[in-house]
N, C-alpha and C positions, 0 to 999 in steps of 0.2 A: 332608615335614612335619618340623620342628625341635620339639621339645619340650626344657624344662631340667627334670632332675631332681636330688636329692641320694644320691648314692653310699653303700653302707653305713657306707664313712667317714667320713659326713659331708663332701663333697667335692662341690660344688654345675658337675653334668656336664650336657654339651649332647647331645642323643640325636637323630639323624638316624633318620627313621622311613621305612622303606621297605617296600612290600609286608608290610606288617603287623609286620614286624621292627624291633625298634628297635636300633640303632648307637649306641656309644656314643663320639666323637668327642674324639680325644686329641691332634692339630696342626687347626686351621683357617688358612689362608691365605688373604688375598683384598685387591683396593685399598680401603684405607681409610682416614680422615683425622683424627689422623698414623698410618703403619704403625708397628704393632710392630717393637720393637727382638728380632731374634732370636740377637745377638752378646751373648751372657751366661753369666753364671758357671756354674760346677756345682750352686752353691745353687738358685740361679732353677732349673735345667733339673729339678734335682732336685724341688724343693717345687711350680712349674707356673709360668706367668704371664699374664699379659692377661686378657682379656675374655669369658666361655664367648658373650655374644654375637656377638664378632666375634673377631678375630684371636687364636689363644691354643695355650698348649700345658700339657695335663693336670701335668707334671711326672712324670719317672721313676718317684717312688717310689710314683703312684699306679699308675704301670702297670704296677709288680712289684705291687702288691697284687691287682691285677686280675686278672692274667696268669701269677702264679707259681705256683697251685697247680695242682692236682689237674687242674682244669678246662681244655678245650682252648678256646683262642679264636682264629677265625679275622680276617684282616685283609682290610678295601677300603681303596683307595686312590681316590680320583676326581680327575683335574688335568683343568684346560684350559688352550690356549696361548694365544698372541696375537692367534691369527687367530679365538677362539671355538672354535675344535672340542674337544670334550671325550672323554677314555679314560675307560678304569677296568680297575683288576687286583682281582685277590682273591689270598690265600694260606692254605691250610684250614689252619693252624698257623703264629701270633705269641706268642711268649712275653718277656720282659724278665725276664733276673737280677737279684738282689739288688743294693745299694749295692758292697759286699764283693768282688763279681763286675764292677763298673764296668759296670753294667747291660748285660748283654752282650746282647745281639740272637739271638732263633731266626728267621726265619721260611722257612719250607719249603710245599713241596706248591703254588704255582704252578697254579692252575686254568688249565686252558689253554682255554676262551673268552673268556678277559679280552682286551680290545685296551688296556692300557699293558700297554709292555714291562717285561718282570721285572730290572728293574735291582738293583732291592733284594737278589737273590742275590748280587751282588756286596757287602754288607753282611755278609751272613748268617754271626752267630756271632762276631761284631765287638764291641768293649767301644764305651761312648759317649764322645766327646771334646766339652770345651770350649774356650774362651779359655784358662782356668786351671789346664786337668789334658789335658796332650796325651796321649791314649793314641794317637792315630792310628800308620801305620807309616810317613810321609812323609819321607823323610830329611832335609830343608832348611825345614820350615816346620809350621805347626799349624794344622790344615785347618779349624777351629773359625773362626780369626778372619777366613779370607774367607767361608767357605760356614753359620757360622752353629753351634747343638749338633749333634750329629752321632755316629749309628754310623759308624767309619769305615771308610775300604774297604781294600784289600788292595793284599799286594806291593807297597806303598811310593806307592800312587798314590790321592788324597782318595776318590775314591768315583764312582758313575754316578748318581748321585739326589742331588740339592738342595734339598731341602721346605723347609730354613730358611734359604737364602741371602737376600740383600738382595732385596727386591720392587721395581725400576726398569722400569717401563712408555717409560720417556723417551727411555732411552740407545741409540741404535741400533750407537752402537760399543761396547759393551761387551760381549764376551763371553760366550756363556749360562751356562759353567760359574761365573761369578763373580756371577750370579746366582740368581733360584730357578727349577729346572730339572729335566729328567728326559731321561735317553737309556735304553731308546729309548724317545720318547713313543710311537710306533704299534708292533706287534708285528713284527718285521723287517726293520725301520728301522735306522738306526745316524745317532750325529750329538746334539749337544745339543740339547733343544727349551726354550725359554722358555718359564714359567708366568706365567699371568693368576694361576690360583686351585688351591689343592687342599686337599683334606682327608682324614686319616688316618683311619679307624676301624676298631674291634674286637667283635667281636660271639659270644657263646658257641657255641661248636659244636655242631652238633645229633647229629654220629656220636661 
């Protein structure tokens, strides 16, 4: 069950409710008509964009408000791919740095019943890159403008998780890494897997 609420903020947020828990959901991806454009500035990434009913991303700086104190907030992750089959991970600690910080990435503690694989460790502790502020470590290019905003990944290579790449259902020759994608989709896997859909969310720790 989806419910929308407004944030202390005042920041009008979409709440995935599950088992009595409510999620509060900071990327949605899904097909829709026209998709979201997710190749955009630091402003947009920073302040949010789209639709809390369809396609959208909370903005950075709500998620250091969220996420940056005191309080521990855990992450789910849920994608599905092409074929329909659908994961899900968790991680019992997600946090976002300040502005200051190029909103650097925690996330740790990898619950190991999840079935998506923990690609996001390969993130972990990463500042965020766009089109217009490449902090990536890629030697030859700015992983923003294929693969969308972005923590980015290490040792000089874009990352193993694509939540904001291009959304192409159409193209059978294109690549997964070039568009929006997760390796490894199943836990022990290796290999890109193409996304139908997925969504981000963060929810306060109960320990």
């Amino acid at each position: 069950m989806k419910v929308f609420v407004s944030s202390p903020a005042g920041v009008r947020v979409y709440c995935e409710v599950q088992e009595g828990q409510s999620w509060t959901v900071f990327l949605a991806r899904h097909h829709q008509t026209p998709n979201e454009n997710f190749t955009r500035s630091w402003q947009d990434y920073k302040k949010g964009f789209g639709d809390p009913e369809g396609e959208h991303w909370l903005g950075n700086e709500n998620l250091h408000t969220l996420t940056g104190g005191e309080t521990r907030y855990r992450l789910r992750v849920e994608a599905t791919n092409l074929q329909g089959e659908q994961r899900y991970g968790e991680w019992r600690v997600f946090r976002v740095a300040p502005e200051d910080n190029r909103y650097r990435l925690t996330v740790q503690q990898y619950n190991s019943s999840s079935t998506l694989g923990d690609g996001l460790n390969y993130h972990n502790g990463q500042s965020f890159t766009t089109v217009d502020r490449d902090h990536d470590t890629h030697p030859s290019t700015n992983c923003a403008v294929v693969h969308g905003g972005r923590w980015r990944g290490r040792w000089g290579v874009c990352g193993l998780v694509n939540p904001t790449g291009p959304l192409d259902l159409s193209d059978p020759h294109q690549g997964p890494w070039e568009v929006m994608s997760w390796v490894p989709f199943t836990r022990g896997d290796s290999g890109w897997v193409k996304l139908s859909s997925v969504t981000m969310m963060v929810i306060k720790s109960e320990d």
